[in-house]
Backbone and ligand atoms as CSV (ligand in chain L), in Angstrom:
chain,resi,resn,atom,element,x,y,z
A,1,UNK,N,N,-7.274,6.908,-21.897
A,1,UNK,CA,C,-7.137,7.070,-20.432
A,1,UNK,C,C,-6.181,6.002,-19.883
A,2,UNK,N,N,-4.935,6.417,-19.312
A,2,UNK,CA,C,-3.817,5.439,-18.490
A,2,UNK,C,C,-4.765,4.780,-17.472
A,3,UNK,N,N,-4.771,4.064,-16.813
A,3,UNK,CA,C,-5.702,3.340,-15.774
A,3,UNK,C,C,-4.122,2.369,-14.897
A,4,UNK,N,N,-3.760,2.811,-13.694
A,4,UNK,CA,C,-3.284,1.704,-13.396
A,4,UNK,C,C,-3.994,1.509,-11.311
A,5,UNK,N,N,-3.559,0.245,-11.622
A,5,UNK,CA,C,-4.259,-0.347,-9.824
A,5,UNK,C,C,-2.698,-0.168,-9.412
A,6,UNK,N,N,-2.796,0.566,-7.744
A,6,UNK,CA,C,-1.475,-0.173,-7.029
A,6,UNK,C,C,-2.341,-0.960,-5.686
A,7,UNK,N,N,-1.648,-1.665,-5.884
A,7,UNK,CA,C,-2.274,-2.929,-4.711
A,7,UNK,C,C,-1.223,-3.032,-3.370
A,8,UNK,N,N,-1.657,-3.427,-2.585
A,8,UNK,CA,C,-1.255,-3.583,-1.382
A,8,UNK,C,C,-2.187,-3.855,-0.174
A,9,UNK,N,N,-1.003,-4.249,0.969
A,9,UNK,CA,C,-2.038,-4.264,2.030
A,9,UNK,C,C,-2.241,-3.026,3.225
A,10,UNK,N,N,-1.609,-2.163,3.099
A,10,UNK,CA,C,-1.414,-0.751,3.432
A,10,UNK,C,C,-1.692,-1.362,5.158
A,11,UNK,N,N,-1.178,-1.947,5.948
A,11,UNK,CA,C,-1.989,-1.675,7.412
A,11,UNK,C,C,-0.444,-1.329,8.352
A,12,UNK,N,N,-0.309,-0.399,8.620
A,12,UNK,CA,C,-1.122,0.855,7.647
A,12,UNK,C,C,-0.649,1.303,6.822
A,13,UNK,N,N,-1.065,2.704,5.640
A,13,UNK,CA,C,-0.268,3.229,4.779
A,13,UNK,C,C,1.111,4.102,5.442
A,14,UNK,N,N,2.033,3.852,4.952
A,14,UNK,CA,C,2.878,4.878,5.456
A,14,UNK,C,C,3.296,5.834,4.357
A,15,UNK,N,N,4.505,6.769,4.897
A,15,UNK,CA,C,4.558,7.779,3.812
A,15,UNK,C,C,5.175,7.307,2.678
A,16,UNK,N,N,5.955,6.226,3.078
A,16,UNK,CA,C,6.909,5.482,1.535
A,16,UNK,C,C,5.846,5.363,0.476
A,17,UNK,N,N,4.676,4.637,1.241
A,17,UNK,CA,C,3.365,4.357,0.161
A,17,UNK,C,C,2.826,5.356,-0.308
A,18,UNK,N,N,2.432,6.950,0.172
A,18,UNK,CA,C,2.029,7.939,-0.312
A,18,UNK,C,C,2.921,8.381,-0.995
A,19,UNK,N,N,4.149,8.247,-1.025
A,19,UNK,CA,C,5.378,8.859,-2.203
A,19,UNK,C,C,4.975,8.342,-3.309
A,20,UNK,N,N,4.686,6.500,-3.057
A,20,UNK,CA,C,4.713,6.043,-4.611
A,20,UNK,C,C,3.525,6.812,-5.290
A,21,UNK,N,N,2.236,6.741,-4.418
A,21,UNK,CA,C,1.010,6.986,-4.721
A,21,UNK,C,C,0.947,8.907,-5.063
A,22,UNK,N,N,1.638,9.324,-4.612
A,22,UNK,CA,C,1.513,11.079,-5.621
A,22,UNK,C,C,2.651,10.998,-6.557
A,23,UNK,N,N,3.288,10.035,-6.784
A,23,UNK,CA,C,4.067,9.925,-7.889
A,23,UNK,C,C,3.572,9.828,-9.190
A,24,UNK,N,N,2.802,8.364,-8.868
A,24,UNK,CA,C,1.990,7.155,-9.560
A,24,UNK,C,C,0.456,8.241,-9.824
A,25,UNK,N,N,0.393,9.147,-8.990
A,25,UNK,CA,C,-1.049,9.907,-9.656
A,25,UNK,C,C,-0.582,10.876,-10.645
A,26,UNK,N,N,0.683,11.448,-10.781
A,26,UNK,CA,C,0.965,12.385,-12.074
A,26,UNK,C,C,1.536,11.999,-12.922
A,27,UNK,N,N,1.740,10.437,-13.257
A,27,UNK,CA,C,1.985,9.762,-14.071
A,27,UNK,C,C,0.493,8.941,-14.788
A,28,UNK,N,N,-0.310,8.699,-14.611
A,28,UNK,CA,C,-1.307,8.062,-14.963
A,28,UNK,C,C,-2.431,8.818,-14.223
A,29,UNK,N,N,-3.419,8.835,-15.270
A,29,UNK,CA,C,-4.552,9.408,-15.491
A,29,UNK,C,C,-5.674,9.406,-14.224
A,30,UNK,N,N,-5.613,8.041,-14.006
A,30,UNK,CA,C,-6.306,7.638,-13.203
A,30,UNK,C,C,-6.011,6.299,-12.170
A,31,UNK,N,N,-5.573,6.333,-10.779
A,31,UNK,CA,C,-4.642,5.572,-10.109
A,31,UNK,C,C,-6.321,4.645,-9.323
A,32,UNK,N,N,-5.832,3.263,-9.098
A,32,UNK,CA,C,-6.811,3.035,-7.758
A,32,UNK,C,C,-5.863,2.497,-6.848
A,33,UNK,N,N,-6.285,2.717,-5.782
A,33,UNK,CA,C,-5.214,1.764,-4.638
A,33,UNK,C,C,-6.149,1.230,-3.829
A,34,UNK,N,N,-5.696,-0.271,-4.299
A,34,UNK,CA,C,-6.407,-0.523,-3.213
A,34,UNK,C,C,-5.860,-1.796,-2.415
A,35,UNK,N,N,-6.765,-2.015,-1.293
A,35,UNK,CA,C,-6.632,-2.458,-0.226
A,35,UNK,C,C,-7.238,-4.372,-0.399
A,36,UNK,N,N,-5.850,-5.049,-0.419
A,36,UNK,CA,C,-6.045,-6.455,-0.271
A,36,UNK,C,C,-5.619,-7.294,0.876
A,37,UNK,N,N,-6.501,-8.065,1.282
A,37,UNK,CA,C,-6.561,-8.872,2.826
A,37,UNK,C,C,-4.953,-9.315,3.065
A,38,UNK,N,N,-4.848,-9.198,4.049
A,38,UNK,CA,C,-3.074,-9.780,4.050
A,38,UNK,C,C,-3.054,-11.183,4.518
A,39,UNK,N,N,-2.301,-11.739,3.393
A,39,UNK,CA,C,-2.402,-13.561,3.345
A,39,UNK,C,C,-1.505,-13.324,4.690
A,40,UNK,N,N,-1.841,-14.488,5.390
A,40,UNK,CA,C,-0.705,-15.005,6.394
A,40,UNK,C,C,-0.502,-14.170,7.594
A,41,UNK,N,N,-0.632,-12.940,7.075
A,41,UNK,CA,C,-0.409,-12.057,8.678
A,41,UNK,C,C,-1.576,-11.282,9.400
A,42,UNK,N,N,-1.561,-11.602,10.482
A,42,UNK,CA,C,-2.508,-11.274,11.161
A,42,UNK,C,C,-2.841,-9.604,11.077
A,43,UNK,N,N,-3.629,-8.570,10.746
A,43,UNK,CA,C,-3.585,-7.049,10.395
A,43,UNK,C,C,-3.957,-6.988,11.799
A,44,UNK,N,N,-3.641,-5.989,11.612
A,44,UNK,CA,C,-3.552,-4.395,12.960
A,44,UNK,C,C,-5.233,-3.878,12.701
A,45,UNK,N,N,-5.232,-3.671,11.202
A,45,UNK,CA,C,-6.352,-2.959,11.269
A,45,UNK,C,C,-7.177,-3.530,10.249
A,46,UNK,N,N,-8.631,-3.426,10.310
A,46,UNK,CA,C,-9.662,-3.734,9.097
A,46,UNK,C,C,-9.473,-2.992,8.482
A,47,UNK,N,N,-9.767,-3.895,6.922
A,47,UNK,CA,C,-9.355,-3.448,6.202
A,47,UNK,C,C,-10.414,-1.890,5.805
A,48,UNK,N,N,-11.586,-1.962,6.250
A,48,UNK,CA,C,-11.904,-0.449,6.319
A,48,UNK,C,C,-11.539,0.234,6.823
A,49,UNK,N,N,-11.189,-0.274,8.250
A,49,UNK,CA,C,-10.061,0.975,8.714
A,49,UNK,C,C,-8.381,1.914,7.840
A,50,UNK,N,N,-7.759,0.864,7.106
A,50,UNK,CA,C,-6.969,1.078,6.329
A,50,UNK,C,C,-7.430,1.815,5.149
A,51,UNK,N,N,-8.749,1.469,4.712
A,51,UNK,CA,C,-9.394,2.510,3.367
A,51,UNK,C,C,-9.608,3.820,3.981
A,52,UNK,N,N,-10.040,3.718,4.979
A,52,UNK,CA,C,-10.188,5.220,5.732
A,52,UNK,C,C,-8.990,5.889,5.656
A,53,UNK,N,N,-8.122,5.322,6.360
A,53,UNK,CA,C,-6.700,5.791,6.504
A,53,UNK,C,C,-6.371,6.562,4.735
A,54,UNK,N,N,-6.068,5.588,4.141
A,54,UNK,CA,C,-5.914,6.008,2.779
A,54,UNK,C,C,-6.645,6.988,2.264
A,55,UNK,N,N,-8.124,6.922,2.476
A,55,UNK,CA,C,-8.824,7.637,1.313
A,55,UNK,C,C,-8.464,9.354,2.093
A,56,UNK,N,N,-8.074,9.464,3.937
A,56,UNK,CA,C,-7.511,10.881,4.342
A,56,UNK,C,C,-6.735,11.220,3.952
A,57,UNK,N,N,-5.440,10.485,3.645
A,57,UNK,CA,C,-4.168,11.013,3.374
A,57,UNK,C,C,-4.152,10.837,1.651
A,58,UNK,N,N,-5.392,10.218,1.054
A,58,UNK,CA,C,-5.681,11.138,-0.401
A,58,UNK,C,C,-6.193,12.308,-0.737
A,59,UNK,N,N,-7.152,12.479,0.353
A,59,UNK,CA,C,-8.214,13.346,-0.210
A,59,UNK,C,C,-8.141,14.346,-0.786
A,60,UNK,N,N,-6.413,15.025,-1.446
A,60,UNK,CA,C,-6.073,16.207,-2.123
A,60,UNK,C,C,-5.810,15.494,-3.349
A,61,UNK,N,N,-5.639,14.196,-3.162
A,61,UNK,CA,C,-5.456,13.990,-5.020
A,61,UNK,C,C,-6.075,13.172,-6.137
A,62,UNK,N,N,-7.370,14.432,-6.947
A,62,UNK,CA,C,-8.612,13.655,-7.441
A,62,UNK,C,C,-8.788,12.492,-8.350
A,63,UNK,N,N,-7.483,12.222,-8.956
A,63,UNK,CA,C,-7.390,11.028,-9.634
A,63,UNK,C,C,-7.047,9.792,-9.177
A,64,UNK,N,N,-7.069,9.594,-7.513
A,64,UNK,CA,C,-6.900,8.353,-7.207
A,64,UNK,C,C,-8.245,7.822,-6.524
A,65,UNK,N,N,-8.147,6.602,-6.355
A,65,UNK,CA,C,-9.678,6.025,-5.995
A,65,UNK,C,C,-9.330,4.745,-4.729
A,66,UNK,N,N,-9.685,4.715,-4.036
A,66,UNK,CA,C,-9.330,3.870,-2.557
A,66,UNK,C,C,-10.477,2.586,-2.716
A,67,UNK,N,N,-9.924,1.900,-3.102
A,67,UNK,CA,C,-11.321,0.510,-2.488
A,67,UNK,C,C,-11.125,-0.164,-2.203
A,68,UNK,N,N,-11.539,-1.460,-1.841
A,68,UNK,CA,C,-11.080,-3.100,-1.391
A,68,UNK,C,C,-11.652,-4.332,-2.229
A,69,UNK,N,N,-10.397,-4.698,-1.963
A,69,UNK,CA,C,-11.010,-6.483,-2.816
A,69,UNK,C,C,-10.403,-7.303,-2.848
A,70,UNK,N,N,-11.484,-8.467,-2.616
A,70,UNK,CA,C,-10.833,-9.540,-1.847
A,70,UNK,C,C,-11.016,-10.795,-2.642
A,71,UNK,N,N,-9.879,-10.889,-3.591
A,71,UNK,CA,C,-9.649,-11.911,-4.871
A,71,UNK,C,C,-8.236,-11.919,-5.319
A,72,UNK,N,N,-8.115,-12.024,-6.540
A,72,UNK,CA,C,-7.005,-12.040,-7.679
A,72,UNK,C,C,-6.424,-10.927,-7.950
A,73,UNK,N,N,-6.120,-9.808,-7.928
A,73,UNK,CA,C,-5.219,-8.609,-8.352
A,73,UNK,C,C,-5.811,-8.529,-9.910
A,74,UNK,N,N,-5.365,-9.680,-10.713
A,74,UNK,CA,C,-5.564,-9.684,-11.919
A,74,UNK,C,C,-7.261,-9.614,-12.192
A,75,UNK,N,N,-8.235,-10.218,-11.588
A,75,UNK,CA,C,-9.373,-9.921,-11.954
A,75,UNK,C,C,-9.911,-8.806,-11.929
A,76,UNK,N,N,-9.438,-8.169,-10.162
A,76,UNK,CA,C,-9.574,-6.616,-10.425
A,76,UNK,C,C,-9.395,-5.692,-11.087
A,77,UNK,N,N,-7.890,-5.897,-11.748
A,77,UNK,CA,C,-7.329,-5.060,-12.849
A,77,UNK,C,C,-8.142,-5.241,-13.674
A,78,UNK,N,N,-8.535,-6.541,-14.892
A,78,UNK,CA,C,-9.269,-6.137,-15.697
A,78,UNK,C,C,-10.423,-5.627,-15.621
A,79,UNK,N,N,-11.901,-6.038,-14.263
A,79,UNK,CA,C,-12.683,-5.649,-13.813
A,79,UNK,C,C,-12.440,-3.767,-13.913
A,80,UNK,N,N,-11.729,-3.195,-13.564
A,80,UNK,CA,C,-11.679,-1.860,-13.521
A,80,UNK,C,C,-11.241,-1.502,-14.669
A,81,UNK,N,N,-10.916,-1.816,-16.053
A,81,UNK,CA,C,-10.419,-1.473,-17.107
A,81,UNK,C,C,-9.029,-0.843,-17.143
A,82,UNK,N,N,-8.130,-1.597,-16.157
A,82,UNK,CA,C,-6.798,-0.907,-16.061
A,82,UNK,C,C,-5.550,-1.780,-17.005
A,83,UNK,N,N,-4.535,-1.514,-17.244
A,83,UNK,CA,C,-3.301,-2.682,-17.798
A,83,UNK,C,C,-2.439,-2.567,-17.228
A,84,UNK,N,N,-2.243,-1.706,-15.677
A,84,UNK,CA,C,-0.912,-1.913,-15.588
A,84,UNK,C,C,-0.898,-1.777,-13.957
A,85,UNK,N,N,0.019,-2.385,-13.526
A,85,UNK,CA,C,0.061,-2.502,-11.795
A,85,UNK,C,C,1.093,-1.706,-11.267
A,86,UNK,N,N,1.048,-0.537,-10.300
A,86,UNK,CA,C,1.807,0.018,-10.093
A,86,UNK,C,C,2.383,-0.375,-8.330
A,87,UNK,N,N,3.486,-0.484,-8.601
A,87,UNK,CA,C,4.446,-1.152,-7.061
A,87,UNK,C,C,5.632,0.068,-6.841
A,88,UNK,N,N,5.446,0.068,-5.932
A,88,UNK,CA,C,7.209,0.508,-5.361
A,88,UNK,C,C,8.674,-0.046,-4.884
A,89,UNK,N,N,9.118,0.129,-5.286
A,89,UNK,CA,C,10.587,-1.208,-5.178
A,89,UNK,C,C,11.359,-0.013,-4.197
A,90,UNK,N,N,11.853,-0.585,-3.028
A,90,UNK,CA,C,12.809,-0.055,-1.890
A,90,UNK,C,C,13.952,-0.774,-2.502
A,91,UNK,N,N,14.605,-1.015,-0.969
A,91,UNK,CA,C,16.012,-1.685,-1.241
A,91,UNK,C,C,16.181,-2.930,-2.129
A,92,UNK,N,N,16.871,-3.724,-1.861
A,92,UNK,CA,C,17.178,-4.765,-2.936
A,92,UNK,C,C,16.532,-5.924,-2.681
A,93,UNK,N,N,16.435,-5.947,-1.141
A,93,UNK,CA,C,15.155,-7.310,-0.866
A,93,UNK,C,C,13.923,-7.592,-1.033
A,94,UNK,N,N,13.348,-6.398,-1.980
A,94,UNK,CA,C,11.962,-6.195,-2.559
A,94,UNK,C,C,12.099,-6.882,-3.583
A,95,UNK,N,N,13.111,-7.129,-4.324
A,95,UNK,CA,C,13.130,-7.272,-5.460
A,95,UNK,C,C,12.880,-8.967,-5.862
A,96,UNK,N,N,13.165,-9.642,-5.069
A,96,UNK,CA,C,13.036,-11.080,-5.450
A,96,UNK,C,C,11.475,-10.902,-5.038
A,97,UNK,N,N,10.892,-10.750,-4.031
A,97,UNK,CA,C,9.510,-11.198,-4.184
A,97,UNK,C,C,8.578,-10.337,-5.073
A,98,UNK,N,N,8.907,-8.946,-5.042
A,98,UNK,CA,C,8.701,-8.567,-6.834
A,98,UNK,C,C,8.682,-9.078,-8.131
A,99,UNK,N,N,9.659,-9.701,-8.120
A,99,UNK,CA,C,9.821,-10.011,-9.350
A,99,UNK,C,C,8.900,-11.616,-9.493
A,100,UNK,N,N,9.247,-12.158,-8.065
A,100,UNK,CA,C,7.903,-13.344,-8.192
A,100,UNK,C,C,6.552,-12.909,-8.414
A,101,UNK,N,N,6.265,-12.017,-7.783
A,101,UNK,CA,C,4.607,-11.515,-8.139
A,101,UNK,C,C,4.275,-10.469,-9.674
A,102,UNK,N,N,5.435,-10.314,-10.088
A,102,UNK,CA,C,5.188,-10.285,-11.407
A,102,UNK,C,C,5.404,-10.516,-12.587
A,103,UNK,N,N,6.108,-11.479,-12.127
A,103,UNK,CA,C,6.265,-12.634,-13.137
A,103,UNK,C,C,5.238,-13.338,-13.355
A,104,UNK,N,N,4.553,-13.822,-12.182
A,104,UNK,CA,C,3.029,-14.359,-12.022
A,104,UNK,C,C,1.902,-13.709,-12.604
A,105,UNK,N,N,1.872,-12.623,-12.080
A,105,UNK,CA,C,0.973,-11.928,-12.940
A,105,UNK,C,C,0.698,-11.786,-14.424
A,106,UNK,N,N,2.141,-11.774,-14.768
A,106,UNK,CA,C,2.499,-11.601,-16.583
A,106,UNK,C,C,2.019,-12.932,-16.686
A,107,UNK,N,N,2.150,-13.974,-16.192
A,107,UNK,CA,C,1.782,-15.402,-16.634
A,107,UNK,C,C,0.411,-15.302,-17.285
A,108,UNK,N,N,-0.258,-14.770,-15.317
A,108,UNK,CA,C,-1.879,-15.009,-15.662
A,108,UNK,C,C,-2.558,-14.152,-16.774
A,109,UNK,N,N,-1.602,-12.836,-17.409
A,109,UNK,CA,C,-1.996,-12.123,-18.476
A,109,UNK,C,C,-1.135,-11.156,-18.828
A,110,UNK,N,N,-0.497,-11.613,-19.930
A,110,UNK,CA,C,0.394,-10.623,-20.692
A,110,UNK,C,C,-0.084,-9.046,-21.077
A,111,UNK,N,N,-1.296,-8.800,-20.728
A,111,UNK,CA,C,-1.462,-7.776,-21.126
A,111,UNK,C,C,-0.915,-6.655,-20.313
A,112,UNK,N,N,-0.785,-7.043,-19.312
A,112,UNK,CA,C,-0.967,-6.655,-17.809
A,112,UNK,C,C,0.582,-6.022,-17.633
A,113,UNK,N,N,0.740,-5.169,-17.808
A,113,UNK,CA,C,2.056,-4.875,-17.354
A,113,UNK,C,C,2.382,-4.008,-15.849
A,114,UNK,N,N,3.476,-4.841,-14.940
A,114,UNK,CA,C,3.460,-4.307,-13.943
A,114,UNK,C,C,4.414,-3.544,-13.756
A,115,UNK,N,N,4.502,-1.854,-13.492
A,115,UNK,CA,C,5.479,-0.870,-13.256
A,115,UNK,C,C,6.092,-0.339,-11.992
A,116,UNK,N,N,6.701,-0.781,-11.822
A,116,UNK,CA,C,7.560,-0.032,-10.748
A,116,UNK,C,C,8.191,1.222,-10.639
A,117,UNK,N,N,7.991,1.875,-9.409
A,117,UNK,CA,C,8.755,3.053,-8.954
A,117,UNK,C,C,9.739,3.369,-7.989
A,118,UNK,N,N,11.084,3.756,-8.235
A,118,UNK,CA,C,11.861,3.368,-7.354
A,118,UNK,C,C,11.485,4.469,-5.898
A,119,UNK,N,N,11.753,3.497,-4.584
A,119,UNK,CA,C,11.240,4.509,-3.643
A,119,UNK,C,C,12.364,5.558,-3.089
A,120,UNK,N,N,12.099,6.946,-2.289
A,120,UNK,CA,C,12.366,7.590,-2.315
A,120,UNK,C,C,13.850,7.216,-1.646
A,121,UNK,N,N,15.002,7.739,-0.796
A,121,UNK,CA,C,15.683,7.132,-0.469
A,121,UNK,C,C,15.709,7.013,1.074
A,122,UNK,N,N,14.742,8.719,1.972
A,122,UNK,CA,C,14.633,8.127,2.982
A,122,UNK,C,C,13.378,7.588,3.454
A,123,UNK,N,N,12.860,7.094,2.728
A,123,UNK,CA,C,11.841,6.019,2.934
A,123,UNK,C,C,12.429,4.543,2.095
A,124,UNK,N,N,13.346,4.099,1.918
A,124,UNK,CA,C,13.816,3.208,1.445
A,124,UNK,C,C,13.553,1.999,2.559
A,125,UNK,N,N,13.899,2.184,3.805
A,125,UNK,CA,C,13.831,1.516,4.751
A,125,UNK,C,C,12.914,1.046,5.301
A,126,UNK,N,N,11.701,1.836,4.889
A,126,UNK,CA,C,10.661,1.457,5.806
A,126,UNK,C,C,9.426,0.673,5.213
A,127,UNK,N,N,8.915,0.052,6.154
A,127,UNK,CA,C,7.926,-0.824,5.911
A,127,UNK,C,C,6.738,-0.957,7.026
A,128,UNK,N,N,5.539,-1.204,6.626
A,128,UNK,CA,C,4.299,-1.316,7.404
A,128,UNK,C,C,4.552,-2.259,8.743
A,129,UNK,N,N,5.771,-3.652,8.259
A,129,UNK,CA,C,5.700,-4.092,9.685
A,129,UNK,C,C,6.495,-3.910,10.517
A,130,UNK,N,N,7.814,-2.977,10.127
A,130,UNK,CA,C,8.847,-2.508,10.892
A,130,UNK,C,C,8.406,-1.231,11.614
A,131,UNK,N,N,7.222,-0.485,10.949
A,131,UNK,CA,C,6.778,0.593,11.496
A,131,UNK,C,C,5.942,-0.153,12.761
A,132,UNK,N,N,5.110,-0.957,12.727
A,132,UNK,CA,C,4.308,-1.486,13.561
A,132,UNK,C,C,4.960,-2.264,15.124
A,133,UNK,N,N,6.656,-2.766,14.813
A,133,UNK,CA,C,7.295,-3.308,15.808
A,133,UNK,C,C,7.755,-2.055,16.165
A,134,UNK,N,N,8.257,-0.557,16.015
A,134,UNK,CA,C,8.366,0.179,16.777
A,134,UNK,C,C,7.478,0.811,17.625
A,135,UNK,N,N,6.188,0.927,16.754
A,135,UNK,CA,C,5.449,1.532,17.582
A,135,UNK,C,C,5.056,0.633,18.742
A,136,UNK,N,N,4.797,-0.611,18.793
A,136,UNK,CA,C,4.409,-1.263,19.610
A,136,UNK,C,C,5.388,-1.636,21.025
A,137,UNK,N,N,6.915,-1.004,20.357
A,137,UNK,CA,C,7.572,-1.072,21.981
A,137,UNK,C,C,7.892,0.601,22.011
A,138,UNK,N,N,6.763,1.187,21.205
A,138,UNK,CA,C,6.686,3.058,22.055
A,138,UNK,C,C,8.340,3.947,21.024
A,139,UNK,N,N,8.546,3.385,20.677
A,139,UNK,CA,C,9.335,4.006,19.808
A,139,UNK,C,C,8.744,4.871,18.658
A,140,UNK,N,N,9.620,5.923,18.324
A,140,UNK,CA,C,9.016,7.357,17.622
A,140,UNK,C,C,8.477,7.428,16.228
A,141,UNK,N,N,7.548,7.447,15.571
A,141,UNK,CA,C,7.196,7.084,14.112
A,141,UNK,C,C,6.852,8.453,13.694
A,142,UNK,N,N,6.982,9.726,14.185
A,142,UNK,CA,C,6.964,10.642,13.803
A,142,UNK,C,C,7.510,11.341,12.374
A,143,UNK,N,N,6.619,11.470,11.515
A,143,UNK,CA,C,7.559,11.960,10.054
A,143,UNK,C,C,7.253,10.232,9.008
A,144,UNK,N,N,6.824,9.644,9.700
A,144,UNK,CA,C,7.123,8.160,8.366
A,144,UNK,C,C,5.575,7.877,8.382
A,145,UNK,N,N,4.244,8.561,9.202
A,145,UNK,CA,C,3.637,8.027,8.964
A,145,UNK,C,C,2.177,9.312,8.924
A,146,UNK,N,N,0.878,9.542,8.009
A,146,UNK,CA,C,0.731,10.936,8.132
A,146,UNK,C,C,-0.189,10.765,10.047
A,147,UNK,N,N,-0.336,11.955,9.901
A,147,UNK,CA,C,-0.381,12.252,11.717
A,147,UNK,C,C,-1.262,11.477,12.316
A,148,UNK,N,N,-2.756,11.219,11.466
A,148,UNK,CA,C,-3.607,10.561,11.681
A,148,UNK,C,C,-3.421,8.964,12.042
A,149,UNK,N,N,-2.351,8.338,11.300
A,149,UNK,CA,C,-2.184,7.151,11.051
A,149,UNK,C,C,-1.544,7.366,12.351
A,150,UNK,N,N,-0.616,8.105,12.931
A,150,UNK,CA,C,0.645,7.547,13.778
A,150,UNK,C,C,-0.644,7.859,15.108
A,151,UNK,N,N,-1.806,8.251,15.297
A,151,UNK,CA,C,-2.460,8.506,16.261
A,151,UNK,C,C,-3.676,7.227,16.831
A,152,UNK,N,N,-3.637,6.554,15.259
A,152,UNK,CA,C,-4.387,5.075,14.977
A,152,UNK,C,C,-3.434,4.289,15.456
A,153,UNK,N,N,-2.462,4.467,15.008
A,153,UNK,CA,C,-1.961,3.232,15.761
A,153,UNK,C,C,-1.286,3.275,16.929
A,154,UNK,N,N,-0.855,4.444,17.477
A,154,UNK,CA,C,-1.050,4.336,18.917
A,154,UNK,C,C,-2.081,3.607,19.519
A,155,UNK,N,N,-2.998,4.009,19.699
A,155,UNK,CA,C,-4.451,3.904,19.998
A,155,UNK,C,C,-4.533,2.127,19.774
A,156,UNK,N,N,-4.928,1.975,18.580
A,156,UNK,CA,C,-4.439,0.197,18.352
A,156,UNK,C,C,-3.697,-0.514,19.533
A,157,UNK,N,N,-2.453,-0.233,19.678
A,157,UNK,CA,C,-1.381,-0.440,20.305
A,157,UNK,C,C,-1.741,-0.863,21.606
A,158,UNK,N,N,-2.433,0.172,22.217
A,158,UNK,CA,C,-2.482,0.522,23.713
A,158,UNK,C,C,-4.003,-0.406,24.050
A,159,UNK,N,N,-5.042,-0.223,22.807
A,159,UNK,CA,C,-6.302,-1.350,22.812
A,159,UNK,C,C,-5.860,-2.390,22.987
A,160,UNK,N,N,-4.731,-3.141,21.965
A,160,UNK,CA,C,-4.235,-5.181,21.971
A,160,UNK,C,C,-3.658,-5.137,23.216
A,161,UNK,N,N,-2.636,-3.995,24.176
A,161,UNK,CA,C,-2.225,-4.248,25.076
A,161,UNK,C,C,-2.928,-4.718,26.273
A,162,UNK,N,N,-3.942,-3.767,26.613
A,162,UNK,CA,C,-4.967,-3.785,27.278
A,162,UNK,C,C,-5.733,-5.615,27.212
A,163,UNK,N,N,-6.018,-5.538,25.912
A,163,UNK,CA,C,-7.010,-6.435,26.087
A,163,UNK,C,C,-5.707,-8.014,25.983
A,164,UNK,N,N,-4.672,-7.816,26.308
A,164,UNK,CA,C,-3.531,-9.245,26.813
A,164,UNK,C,C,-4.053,-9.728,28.074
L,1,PNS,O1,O,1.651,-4.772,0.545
L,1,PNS,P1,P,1.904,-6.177,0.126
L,1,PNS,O2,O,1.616,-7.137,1.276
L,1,PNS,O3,O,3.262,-6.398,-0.470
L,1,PNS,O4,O,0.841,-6.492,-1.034
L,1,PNS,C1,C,0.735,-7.776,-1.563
L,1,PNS,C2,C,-0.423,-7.822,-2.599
L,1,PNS,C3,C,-1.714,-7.359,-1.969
L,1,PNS,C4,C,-0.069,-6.932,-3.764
L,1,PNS,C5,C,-0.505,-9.299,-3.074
L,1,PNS,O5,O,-0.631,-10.133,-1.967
L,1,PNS,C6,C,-1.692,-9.525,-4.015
L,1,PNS,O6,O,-1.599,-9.227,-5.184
L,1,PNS,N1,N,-2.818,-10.056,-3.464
L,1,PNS,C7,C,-4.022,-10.321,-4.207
L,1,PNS,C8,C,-4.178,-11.825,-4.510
L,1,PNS,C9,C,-3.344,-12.222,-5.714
L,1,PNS,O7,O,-3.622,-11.865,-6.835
L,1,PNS,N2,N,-2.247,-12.947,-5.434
L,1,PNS,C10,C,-1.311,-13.388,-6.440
L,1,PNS,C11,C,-0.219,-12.360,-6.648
L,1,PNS,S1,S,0.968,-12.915,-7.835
């Protein structure tokens, strides 16, 4: 059985991330994605809210598994019996802090191999916090994010405003 984790902090998932993730599910047997606390930046959403998010815009594909955890990447991986970490690489500025986080990883265990998928090309651009600065000055996220998500974070949006 292939076993790989893709990790991230999904807040929220967008569609770049569901590309990698129905990619990454017909390539390996059995995918988990899951959901890790975001060092340093303040989230939009709990992180159950983000598993929610995820586990809707999975719920057609039975080999992936949505959970959270809040540690090492690497402990999880072995904890779940997986060897390999699955990421998505966009443009070219992914690539240096990629290659730092898995280089690190290979440190903490060679077994561990981390795979990348190159992302699609018009989702190349996008990202969870560039999606989040448009929506927040009302600009259109229609198509980059699934319907549910772009209706959460409206909603979000218009709650932090409120409560300024
Ligand atoms: O979506 P992101 O923010 O690029 O995801 C980063 C993530 C969650 C993959 C990274 O921060 C991570 O692996 N966090 C878990 C803690 C850990 O193991 N850190 C060391 C990574 S070398």
């Amino acid at each position: 059985m292939r076993t790989a984790v893709c990790p991230g902090s999904f807040d929220p998932v967008t569609n770049g991330h569901l590309d990698i993730i129905e990619r990454g599910a017909q390539v390996f047997d059995r995918l988990y994605v899951t959901v890790f606390p975001n060092t340093g930046k303040e989230p939009l959403f709990t992180l159950e809210e983000r598993m929610d998010m995820l586990m809707g815009a999975t719920r057609d594909l039975p080999n992936v598994i949505v959970e959270t955890y809040d540690g090492l990447l690497l402990d999880y991986v072995r904890e779940r019996g997986a060897n390999v970490i699955l990421k998505g690489l966009r443009a070219v500025s992914d690539y240096e802090y990629e290659f730092r986080m898995a280089m690190m990883n290979r440190k903490l265990d060679d077994k561990v191999e981390t795979v990348f998928l190159m992302s699609r090309v018009e989702y190349s651009y996008l990202s969870s916090s560039i999606l989040k600065e448009v929506a927040r000055f009302g600009g259109c996220v229609k198509g980059l994010v699934p319907p549910e998500v772009e209706v959460a974070l409206k909603r979000r949006i218009r709650e932090r405003a409120k409560s300024r």
